[in-house]
C-alpha positions in Angstrom: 0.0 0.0 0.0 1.3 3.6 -1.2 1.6 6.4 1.8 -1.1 8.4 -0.7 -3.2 4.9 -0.9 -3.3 5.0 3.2 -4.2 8.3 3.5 -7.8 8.5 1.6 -8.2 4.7 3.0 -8.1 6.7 6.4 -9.9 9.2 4.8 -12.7 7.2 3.3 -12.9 5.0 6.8 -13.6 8.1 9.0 -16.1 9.3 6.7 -18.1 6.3 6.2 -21.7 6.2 7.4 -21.4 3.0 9.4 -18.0 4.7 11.4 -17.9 5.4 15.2 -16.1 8.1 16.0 -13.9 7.0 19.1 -14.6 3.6 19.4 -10.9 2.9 19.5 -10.3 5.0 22.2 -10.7 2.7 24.8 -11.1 -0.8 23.4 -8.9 -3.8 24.4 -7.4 -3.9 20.9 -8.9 -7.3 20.7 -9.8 -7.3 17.4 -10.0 -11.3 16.8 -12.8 -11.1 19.7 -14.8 -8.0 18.9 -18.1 -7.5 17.1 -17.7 -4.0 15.9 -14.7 -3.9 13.6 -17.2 -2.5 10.9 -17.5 0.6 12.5 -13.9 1.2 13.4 -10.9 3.1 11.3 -8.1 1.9 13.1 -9.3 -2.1 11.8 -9.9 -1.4 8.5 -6.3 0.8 7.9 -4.5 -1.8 9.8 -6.4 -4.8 8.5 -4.9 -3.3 4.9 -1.2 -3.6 6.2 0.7 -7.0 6.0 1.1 -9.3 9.2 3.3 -12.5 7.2 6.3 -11.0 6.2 8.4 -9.1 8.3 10.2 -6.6 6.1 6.5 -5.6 4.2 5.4 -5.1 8.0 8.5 -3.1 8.6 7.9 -0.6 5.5 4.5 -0.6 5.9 5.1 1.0 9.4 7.2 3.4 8.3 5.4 4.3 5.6 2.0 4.8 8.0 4.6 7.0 10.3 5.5 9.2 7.2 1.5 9.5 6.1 0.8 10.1 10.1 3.1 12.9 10.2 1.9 14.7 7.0 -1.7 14.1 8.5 -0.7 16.0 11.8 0.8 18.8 9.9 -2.0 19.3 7.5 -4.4 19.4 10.1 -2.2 21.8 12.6 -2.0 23.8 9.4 -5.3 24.0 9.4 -5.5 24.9 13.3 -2.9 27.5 13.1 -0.8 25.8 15.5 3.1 25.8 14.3 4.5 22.7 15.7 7.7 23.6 15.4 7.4 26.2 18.1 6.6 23.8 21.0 9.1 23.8 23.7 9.5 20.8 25.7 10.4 22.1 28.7 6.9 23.4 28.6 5.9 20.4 29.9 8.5 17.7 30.5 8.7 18.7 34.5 5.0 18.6 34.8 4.9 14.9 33.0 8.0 13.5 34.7 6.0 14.6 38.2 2.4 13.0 36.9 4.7 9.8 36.0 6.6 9.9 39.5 2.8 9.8 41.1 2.1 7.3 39.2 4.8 4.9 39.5 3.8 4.4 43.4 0.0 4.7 43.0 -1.9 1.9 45.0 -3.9 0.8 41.8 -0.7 0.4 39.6 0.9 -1.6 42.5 -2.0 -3.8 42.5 -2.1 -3.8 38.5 1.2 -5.3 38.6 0.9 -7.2 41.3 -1.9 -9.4 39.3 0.1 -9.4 36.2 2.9 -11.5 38.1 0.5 -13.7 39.9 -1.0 -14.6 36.7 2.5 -15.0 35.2 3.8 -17.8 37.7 0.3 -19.3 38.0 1.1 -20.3 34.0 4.7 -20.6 34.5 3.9 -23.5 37.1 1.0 -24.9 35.2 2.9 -25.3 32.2 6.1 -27.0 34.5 4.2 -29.4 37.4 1.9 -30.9 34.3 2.1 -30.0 30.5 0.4 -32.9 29.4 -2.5 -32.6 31.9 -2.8 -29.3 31.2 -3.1 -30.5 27.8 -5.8 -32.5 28.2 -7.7 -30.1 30.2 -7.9 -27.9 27.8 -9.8 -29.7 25.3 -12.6 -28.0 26.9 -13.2 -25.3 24.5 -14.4 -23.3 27.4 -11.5 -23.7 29.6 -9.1 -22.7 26.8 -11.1 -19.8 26.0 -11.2 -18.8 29.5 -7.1 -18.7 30.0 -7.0 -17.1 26.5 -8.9 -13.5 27.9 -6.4 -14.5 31.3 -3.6 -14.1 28.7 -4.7 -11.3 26.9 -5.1 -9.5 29.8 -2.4 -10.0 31.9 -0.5 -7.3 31.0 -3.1 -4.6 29.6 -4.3 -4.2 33.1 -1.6 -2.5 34.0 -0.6 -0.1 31.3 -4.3 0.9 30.8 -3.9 1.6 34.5 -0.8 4.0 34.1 -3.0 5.9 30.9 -6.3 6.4 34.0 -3.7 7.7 36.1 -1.8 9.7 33.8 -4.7 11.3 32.1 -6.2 12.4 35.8 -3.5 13.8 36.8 -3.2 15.7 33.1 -6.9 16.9 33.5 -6.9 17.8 36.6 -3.5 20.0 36.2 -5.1 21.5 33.2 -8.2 22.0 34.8 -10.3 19.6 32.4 -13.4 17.5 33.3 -12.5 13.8 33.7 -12.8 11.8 30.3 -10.0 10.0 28.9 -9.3 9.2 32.8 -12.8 7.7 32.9 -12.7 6.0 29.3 -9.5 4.1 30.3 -11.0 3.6 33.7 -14.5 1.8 32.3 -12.2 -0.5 29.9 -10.6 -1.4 33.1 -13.7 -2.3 35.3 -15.1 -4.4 32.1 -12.0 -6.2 31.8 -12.0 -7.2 35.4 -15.3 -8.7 35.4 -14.2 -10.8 32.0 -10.8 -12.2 34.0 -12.9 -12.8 37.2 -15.8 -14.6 34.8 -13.0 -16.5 33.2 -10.8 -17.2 36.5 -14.1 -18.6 38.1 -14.2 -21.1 35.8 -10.9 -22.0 35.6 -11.5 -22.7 39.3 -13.6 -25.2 39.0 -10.9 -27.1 36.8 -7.9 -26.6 38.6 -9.2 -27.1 41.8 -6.0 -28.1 43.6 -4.8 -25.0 43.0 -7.4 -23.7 45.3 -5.0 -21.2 47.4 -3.4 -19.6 44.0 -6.8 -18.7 42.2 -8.1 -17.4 45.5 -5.5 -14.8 45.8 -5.5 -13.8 42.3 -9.2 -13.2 42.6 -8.9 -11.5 45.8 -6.7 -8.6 44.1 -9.1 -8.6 40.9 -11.2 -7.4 43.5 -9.0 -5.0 45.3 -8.3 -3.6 42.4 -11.9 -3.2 41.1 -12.6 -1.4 44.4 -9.6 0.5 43.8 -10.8 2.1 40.2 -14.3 2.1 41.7 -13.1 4.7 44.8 -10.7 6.5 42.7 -12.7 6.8 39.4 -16.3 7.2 40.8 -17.9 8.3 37.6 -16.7 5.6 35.4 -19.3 2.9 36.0 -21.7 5.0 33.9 -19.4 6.4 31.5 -20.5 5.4 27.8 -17.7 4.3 25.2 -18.8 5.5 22.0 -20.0 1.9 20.2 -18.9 -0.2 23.1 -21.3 0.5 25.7 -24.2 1.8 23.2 -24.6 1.3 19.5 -25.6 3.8 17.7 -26.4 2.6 14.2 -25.3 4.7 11.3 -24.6 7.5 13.4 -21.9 10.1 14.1 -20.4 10.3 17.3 -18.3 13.0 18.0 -17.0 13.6 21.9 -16.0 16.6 23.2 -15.6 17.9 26.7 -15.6 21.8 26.7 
């Protein structure tokens, strides 16, 4: 695909009736498992690019960095803002502070704290009894249920880190809470999936009784966590995720 070729595929994706503005912003980039790729840009431009061959993936990145760029210009451009002018001390200090926070926030800590439980729970499983494990999962569920584990394992936490960072970036600049609560809904969905799928895979692991219990218990601390910190998040609507809205426009914007 030709950098001019990606740019009015962009173009003609955002413009389509059937598109959702936004409903990329705070998906779990699961593509494989969702049910709205029709109404999202970022599939159909990346489902273009090739996924076999590692050099064609290579170029094609670049040459989507190149189109991005000219994008970003154009439309600053448009603005009136000359990105050239930006100063990064502008705002280095203020992000290194919000990341500082961050770093030794409860809710990362517990974040990360699941993502290694999870870790040597599989690292174990996959030692003590391969071929067991094996055999257990012929159960369609089961394997299902340690595929969303896997998946995600490790978005827990950096979706985590974006919450925090984006609070902290609101509140310094004043701004009602919205990113912070669109990475904060993803979250709270995506704990009740793992805690769905670790129930299950309770029932079939069973002597591992102690292990799943613990894991569950700081899904739940952590739920609590996003709950206390993030109170509005619960009934925060993801454009197309939480509601559908068929053949519609959405645009979001917090004033």
């Amino acid at each position: 695909m030709t950098k001019s070729r990606f740019k009015s595929l962009l173009s003609e994706s955002t413009d389509a009736t059937e598109t959702i503005h936004g409903i990329y912003n705070w998906c779990d980039r699961w593509c494989e498992r969702c049910s709205h790729t029709e109404h999202c840009t970022v599939y159909k431009t990346s489902n273009q690019l090739p996924s076999e061959n590692p050099d064609d993936l290579f170029k094609s990145l670049s040459m989507v960095f190149e189109a991005t760029v000219e994008m970003l210009k154009e439309y600053s451009q448009k603005m009136g803002i000359d990105i050239d002018s930006l100063n990064d001390s502008d705002y280095v200090n203020d992000y290194e502070v919000q990341k500082y926070l961050v770093r030794n926030d409860d809710g990362l800590a517990l974040a990360k704290q699941y993502r290694k439980q999870v870790g040597d729970w599989l690292n174990v499983l996959n030692e003590k009894d391969p071929l067991g494990t094996e055999a257990r999962l012929q159960d369609e569920m089961l394997a299902d249920c340690l595929e969303v584990i896997q998946w995600y394992q490790y978005l827990l936490e950096v979706k985590m880190a974006r919450a925090l960072m984006s609070q902290k970036d609101e509140e310094a600049n004043l701004l009602n809470p919205y990113d912070s609560l669109g990475n904060a809904k993803l979250l709270l969905v995506a704990i009740e999936r793992n805690i769905g799928a670790w129930g299950y895979v309770y029932q079939k692991f069973r002597e591992d009784e102690d292990e799943i219990l613990d894991i569950l218990i700081c899904l739940q601390r952590l739920n609590k966590y996003i709950e206390h910190i993030f109170p509005e998040a619960k009934a925060f609507i993801r454009p197309g995720l939480d509601c559908y809205v068929k053949k519609m426009r959405y645009f979001a914007a917090v004033k």
